[in-house]
C-alpha positions as CSV (number, residue, x, y, z in Angstrom):
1,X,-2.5,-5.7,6.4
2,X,-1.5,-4.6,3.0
3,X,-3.0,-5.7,0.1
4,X,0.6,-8.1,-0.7
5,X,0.4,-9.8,2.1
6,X,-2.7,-11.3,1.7
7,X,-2.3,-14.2,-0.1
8,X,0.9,-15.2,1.4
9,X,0.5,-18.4,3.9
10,X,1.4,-18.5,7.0
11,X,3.2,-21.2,8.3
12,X,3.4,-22.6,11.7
13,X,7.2,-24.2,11.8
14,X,7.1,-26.4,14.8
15,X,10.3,-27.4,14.4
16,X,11.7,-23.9,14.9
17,X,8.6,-23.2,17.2
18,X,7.8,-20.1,15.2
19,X,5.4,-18.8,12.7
20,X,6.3,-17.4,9.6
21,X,5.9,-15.6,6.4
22,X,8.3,-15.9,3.5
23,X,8.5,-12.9,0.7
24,X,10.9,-13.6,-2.2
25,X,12.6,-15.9,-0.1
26,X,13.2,-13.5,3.4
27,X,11.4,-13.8,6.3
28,X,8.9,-12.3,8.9
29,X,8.4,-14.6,12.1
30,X,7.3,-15.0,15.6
31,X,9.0,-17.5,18.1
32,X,6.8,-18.9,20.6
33,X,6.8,-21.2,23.4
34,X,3.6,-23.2,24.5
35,X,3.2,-23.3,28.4
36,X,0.1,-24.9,30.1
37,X,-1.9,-25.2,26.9
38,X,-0.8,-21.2,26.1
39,X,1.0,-19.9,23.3
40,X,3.5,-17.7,24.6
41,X,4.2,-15.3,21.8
42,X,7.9,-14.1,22.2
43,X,10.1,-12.3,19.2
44,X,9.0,-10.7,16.3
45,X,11.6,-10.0,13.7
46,X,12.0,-9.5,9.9
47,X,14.6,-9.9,8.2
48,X,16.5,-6.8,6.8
49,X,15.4,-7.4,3.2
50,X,11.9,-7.1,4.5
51,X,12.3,-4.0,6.7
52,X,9.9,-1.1,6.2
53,X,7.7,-3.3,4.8
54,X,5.0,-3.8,6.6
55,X,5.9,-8.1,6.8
56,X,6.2,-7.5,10.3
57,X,2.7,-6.6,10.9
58,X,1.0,-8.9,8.3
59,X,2.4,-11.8,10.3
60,X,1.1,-10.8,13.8
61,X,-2.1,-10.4,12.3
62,X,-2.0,-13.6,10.3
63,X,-0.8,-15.2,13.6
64,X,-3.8,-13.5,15.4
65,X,-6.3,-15.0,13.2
66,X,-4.7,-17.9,13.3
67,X,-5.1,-18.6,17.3
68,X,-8.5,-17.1,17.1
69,X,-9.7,-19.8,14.0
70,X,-8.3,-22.5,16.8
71,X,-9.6,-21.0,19.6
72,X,-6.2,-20.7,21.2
73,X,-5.0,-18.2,23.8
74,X,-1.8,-16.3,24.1
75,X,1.0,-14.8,26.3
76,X,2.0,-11.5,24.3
77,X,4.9,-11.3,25.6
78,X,6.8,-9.8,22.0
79,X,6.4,-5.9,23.0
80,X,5.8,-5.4,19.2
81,X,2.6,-7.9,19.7
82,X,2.0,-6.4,22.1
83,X,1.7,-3.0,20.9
84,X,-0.3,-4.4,18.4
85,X,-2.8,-5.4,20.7
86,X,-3.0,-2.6,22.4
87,X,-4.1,-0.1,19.1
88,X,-6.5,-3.3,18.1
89,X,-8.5,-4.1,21.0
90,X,-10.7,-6.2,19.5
91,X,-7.5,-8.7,19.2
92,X,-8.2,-8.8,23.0
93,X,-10.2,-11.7,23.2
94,X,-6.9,-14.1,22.1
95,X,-5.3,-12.8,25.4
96,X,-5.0,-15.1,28.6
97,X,-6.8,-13.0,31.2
98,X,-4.2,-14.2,33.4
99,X,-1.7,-12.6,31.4
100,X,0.3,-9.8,33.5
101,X,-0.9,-7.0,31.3
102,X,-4.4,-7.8,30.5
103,X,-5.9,-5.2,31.8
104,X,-3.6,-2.5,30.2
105,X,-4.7,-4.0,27.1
């Protein structure tokens, strides 16, 4: 994550069902959904402003630390979360192993 990201909180908005990041006043989020006790982890965008960034990014892994510090599993169902995963293995162990691409991962 870059080093301007770092201190910027992350925010789980319930009522939106997504997690977020706000830089001078844009946004970088993921909506989720929570099945059976999972968080399904479904769209990551950024707001234009924020494009090219690196906001994108910093909130998948602030989001990644987050369910791991709560000991939750996920659905990465966001191909950009995905992705992610995927070049970061170690981010693995947040996966449901009954998730249909685990063992791509």
């Amino acid at each position: 994550m870059k080093e301007e990201f770092i201190n910027i909180p992350l925010v789980n908005n319930e009522e939106e069902s997504r997690f977020e990041i706000k830089i001078n006043n844009h946004y970088s989020f993921i909506e989720y959904r929570v099945i059976n006790n999972l968080l399904a982890l479904i769209h990551t965008e950024t707001q234009p402003e924020l494009a090219g960034t690196g906001a994108a990014t910093a909130v998948v892994e602030k989001t990644l630390q987050y369910v791991d510090e709560n000991d939750i599993k996920i659905l990465p169902y966001c191909p950009f979360i995905l992705a992610y995963i995927k070049k970061h293995p170690e981010w693995k162990k947040v996966v449901d192993k009954h998730f249909r691409a685990y063992d791509e991962i």
